[in-house]
C-alpha positions as CSV (number, residue, x, y, z in Angstrom):
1,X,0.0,0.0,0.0
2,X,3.2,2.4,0.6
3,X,4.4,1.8,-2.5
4,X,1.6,2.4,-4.5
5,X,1.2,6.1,-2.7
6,X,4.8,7.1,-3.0
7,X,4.5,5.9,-7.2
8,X,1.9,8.2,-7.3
9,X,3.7,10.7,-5.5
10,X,6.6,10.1,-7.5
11,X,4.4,10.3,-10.8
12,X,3.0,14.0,-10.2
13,X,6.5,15.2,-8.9
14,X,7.5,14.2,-12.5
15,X,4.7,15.3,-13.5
16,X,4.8,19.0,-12.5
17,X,8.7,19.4,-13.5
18,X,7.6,18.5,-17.3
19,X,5.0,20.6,-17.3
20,X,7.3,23.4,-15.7
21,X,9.3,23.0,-18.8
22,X,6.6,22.0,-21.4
23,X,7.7,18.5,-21.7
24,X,5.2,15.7,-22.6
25,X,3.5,14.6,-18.3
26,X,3.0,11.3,-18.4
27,X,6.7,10.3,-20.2
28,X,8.1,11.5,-17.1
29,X,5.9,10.1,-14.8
30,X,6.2,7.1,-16.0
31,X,10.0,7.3,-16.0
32,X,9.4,8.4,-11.9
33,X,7.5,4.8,-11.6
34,X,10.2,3.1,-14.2
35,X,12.9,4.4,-11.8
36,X,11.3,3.4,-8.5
37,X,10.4,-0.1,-9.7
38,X,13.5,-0.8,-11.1
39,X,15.3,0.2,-7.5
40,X,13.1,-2.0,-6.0
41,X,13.6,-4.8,-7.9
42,X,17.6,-4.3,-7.7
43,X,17.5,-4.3,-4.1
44,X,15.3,-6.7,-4.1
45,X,17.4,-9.0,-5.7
46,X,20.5,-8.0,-4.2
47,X,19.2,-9.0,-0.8
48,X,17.2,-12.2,-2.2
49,X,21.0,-13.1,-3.3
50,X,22.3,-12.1,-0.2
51,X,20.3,-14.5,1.9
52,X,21.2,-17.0,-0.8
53,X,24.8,-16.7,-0.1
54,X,24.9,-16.4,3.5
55,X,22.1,-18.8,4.4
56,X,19.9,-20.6,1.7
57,X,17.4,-22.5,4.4
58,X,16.4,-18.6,5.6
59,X,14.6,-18.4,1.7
60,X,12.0,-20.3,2.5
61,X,10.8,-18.2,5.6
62,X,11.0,-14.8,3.9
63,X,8.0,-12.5,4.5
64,X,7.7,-10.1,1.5
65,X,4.5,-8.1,3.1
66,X,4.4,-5.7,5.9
67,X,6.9,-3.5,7.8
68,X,10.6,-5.0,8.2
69,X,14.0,-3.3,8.3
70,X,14.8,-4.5,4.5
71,X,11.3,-3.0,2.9
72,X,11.5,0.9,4.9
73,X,15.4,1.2,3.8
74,X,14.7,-0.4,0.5
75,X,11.5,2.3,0.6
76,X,14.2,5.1,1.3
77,X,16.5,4.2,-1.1
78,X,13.7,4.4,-4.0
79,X,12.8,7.4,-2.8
80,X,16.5,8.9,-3.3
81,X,17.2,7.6,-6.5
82,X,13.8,9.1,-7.6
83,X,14.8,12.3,-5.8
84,X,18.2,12.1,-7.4
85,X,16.9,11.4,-11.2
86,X,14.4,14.3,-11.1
87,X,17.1,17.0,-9.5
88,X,19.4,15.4,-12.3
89,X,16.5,16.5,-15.4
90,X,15.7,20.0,-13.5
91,X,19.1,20.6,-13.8
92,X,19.5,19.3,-17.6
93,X,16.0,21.0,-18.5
94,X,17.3,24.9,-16.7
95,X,20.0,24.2,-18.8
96,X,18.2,23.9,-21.8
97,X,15.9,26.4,-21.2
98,X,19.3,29.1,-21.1
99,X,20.5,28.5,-24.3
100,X,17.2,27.7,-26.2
101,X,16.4,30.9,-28.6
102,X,13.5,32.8,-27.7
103,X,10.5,33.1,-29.3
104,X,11.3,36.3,-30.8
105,X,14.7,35.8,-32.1
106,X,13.0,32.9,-34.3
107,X,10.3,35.4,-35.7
108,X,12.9,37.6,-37.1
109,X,12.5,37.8,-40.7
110,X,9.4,36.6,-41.0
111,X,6.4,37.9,-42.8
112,X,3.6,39.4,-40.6
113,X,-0.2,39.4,-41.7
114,X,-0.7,42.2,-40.2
């Protein structure tokens, strides 16, 4: 049930940074879900390998609902990454947005219908 509010949290966040800088919404949320989803998974698999390694008999006792110590920091590391990965874009898209020509400048030399 976390998960599914923080995607959506994640997906506006996006959201409102493309439409900030006229970029297509729902590419970027969906990127926001791609990038928590796939952090999950990682971690998830890097502990899943983890307990493999160390102790294989503890696989068949592992609880993959509720609260637990692996699922909050696995939940905080998402949440980084996705924080990460959108200040990474606002930073690319500012930049853009400096050395883009104005409106203006590209309407030099054309015809008005005045």
């Amino acid at each position: 049930m976390l998960s599914i509010i923080i995607l959506i949290g994640a997906y506006r966040y996006y959201a409102q940074l493309a439409e900030r800088f006229g970029k297509v919404k729902w590419h970027f949320g969906l990127l926001a879900i791609g990038v928590y989803l796939g952090t999950q998974v990682i971690l998830g698999l890097s502990y899943g390998f983890y307990l493999a390694s160390t102790n294989p008999e503890s696989l068949d006792n592992v609880n993959y609902t509720g609260f637990s110590a692996v699922n909050i920091v696995s939940w905080l590391i998402s949440l980084v990454a996705v924080w990460a990965v959108y200040e990474v874009l606002a930073r690319k898209f500012k930049r853009e947005k400096l050395y883009k020509p104005s409106i203006d400048i590209q309407k030099i030399g054309e015809i008005s219908e005045d």
